[in-house]
C-alpha positions in Angstrom: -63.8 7.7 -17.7 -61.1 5.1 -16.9 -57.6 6.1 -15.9 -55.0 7.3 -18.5 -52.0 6.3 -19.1 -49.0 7.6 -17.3 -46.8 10.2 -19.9 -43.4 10.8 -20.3 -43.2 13.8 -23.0 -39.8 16.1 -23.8 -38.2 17.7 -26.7 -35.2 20.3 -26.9 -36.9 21.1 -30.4 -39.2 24.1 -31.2 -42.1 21.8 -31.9 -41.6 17.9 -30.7 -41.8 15.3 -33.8 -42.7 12.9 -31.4 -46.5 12.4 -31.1 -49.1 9.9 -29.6 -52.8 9.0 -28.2 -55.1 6.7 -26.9 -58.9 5.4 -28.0 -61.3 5.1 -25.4 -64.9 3.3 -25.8 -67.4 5.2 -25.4 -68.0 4.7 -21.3 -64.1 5.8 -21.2 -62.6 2.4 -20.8 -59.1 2.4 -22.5 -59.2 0.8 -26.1 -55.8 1.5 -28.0 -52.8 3.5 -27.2 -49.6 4.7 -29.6 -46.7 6.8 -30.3 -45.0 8.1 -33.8 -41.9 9.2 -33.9 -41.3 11.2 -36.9 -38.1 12.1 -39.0 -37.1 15.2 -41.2 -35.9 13.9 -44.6 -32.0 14.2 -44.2 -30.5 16.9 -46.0 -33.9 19.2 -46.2 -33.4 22.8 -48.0 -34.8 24.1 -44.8 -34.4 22.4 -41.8 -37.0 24.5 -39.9 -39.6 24.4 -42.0 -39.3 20.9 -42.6 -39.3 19.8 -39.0 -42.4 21.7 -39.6 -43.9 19.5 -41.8 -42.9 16.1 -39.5 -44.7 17.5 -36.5 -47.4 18.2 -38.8 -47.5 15.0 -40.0 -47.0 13.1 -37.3 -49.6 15.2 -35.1 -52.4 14.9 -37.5 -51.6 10.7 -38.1 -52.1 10.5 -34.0 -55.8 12.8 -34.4 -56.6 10.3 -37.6 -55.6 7.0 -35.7 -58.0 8.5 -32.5 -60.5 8.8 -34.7 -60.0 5.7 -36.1 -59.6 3.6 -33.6 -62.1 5.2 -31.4 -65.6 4.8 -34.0 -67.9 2.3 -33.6 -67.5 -0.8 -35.5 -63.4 -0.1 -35.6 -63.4 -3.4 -34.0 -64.0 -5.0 -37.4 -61.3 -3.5 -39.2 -58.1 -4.3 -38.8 -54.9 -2.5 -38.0 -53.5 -2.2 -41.4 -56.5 -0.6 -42.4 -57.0 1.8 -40.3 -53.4 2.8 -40.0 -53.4 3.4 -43.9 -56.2 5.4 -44.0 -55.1 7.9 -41.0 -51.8 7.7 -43.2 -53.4 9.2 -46.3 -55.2 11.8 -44.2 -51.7 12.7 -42.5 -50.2 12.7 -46.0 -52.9 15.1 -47.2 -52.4 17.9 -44.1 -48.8 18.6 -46.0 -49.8 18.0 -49.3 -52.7 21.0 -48.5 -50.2 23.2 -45.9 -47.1 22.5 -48.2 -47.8 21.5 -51.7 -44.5 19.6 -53.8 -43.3 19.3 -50.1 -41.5 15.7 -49.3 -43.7 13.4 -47.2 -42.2 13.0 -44.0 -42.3 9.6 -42.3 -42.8 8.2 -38.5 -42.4 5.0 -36.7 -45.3 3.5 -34.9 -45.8 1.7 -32.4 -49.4 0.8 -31.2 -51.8 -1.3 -29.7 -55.6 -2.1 -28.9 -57.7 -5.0 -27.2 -60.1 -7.0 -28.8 -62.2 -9.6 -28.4 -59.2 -12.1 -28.8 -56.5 -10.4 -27.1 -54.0 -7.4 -27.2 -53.3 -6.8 -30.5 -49.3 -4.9 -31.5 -48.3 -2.9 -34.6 -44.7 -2.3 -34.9 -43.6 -0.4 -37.8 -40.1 1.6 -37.3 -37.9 1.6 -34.3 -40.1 2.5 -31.8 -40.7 0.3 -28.9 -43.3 -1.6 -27.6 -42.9 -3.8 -24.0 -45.7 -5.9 -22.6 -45.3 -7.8 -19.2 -45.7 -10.9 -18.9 -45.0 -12.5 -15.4 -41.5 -11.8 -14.7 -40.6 -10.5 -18.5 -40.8 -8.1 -20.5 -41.8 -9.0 -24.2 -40.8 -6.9 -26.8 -42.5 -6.6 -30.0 -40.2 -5.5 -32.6 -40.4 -4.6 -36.6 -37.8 -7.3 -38.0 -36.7 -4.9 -40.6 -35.2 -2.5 -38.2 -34.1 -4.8 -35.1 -30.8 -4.0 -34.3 -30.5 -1.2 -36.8 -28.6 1.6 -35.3 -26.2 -0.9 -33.9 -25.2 -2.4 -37.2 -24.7 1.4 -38.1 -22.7 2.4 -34.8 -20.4 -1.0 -35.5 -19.7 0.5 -38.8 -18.7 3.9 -37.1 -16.6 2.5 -34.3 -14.4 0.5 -37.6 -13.9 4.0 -39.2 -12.5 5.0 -36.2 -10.5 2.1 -35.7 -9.3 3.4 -39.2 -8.0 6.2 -38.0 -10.8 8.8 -38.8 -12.3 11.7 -36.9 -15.3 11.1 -35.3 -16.9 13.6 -37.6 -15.8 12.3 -40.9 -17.2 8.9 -39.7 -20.3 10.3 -38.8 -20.5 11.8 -42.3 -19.7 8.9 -44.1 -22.6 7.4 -41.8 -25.0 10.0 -42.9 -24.1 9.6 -46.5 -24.9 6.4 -46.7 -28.7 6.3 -44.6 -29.4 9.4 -47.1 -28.6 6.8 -50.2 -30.6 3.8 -47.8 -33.9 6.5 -47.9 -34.0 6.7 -51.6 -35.3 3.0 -51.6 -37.6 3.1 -48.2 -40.8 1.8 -49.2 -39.8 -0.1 -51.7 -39.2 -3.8 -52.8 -36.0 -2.8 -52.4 -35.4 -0.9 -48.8 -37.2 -0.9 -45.6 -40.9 0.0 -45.1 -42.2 2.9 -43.3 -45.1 5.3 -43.0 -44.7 8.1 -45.2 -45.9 8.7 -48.7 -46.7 5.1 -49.5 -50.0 3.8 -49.2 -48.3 -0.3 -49.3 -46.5 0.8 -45.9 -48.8 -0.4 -42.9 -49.1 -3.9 -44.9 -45.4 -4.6 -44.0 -45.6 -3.6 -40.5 -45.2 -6.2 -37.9 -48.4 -7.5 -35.8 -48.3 -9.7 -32.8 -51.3 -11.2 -31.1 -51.0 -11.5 -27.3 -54.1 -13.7 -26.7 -56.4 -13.8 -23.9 -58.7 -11.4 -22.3 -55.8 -11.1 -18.9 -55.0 -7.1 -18.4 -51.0 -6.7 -18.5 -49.0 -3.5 -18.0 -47.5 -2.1 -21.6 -44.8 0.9 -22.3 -45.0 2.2 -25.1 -41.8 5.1 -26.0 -40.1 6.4 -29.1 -36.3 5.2 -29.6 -35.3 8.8 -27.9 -36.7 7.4 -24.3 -34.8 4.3 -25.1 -31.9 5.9 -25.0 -32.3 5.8 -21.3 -31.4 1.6 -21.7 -29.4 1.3 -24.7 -27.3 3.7 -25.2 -26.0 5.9 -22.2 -27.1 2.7 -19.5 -29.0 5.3 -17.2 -31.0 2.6 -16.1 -32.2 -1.3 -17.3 -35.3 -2.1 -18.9 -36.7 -3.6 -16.3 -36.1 -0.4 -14.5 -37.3 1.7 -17.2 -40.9 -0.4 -17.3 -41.5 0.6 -13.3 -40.2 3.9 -13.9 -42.6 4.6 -16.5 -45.5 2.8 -14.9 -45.2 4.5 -11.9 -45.0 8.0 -13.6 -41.4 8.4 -11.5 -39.7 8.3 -15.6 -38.6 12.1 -15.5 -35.6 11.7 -13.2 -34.2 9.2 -15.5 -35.1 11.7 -18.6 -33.3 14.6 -16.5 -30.2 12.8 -16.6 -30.1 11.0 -19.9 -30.0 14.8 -21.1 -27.3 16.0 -18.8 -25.4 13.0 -20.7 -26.4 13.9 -24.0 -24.9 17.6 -23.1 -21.9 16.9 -21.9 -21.2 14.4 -24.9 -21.4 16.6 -27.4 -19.6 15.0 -30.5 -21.5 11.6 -29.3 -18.2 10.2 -29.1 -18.3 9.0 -25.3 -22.1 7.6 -26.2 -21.8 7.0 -30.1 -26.0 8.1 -31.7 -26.1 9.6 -34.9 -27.8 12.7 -32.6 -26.9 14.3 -29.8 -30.4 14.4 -28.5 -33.7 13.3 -30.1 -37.6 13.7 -28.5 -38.5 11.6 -26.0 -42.0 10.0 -25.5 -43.4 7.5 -23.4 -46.5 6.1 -22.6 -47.4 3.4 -19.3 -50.7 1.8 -19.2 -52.6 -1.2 -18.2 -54.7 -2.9 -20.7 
């Protein structure tokens, strides 16, 4: 069996709603890799059993892609495919374990090699970094580029109005819970959840070429590390992560997230989320 990848896994959360996976052929050479990153429907009856339901979910979407991604003749099929069907078999684990229960949803970021190249699937936030010489490429879902930082300008105005950092928060809140009544729709932003159209609308990148080149693959809780409290750059993130020397960097991202709080020194619309990463050469 070929090396795995090197993992970067923590959550402060009784059961992560992070998940991901890899697909190996069948003499163990690495084929795909991914990570979700799932989300509990904003103001859920029951918060508990709800996160419930996303781990679930996102959990049994990671077993469906590795089984997936991993038969014979996969090859053939193409991403959107076989992202929609692990999606329906996700979507039937609550249906079964939960029936009338919300569908959560999850972010996904993945990618395989075939016969042309490294092949991306963006969908959500999470990100994706390949190397290429001296750069890092990103691969990133259009929809949601610079999404939480169009919402954090909005907050830093309230405050400039004069509001508590709370009450902007709220009115922050408010107004993703009204954006989530239209996701995956003509009329809001696509993600995985309880619509079978989803995967069509994620965004794939071809990296052609049969080179191998280094890839990171982490949810938007990791990225943290970069954007938002500056623990390190992404450069330094990428050689953190490939070298499997990440957890330093994770250790003190969550110091920061604990002394801030009212993520008012670090403005997030959380004070911590789950982090997952994923460093590999394919």
């Amino acid at each position: 069996m070929g090396p795995g990848p090197a993992v970067v896994a923590v959550s402060a959360k009784r059961r992560t709603q992070d998940a991901w996976g890899v697909a190996r052929e069948a003499h163990g050479t690495l084929r795909a890799a991914w990570v979700l990153d799932g989300a509990t429907p904003l103001g859920a009856e029951n918060p508990r059993v709800a996160a419930e339901q996303v781990s679930c979910f996102a959990w049994r979407f990671s077993a469906a892609l590795r089984t997936g991604l991993g038969r014979t003749g996969s090859q053939q099929q193409s991403l959107p495919q076989i992202v929609e069907t692990a999606r329906a078999q996700a979507q039937r684990s609550i249906e079964i374990g939960w029936p009338g229960a919300e569908i959560p949803t999850t972010t996904l970021s993945l990618i395989r090699r075939t016969g042309e190249g490294l092949e991306c699937f963006v969908l959500g936030d999470s990100s994706l970094w390949i190397e290429e010489g001296p750069d890092i490429r990103e691969v990133v879902d259009p929809q949601f580029a610079d999404g939480d930082a169009r919402v954090l300008r909005r907050w830093h105005e309230l405050r400039a109005q004069g509001r508590s950092a709370e009450a902007a928060y709220a009115e922050l809140l408010e107004a993703q819970a009204q954006e989530r009544l239209t996701r995956s729709t003509d009329d809001g932003l696509w993600i995985l959840g309880g619509s079978p159209e989803a995967a069509q609308h994620a965004c794939g990148h071809l990296v052609p070429g049969g080179q191998r080149r280094r890839v990171c693959l982490l949810s938007d809780g990791l990225e943290r590390v970069v954007s938002t409290f500056g623990v390190m750059d992404q450069r330094g993130l990428f050689e953190a992560l490939q070298t499997a020397s990440a957890g330093g960097a994770v250790q003190r991202l969550r110091r920061l997230e604990r002394a801030d709080p009212r993520c008012v020194l670090a403005p997030r619309l959380t004070v911590h989320d789950d982090v997952t990463g994923l460093a590999f050469t394919l």
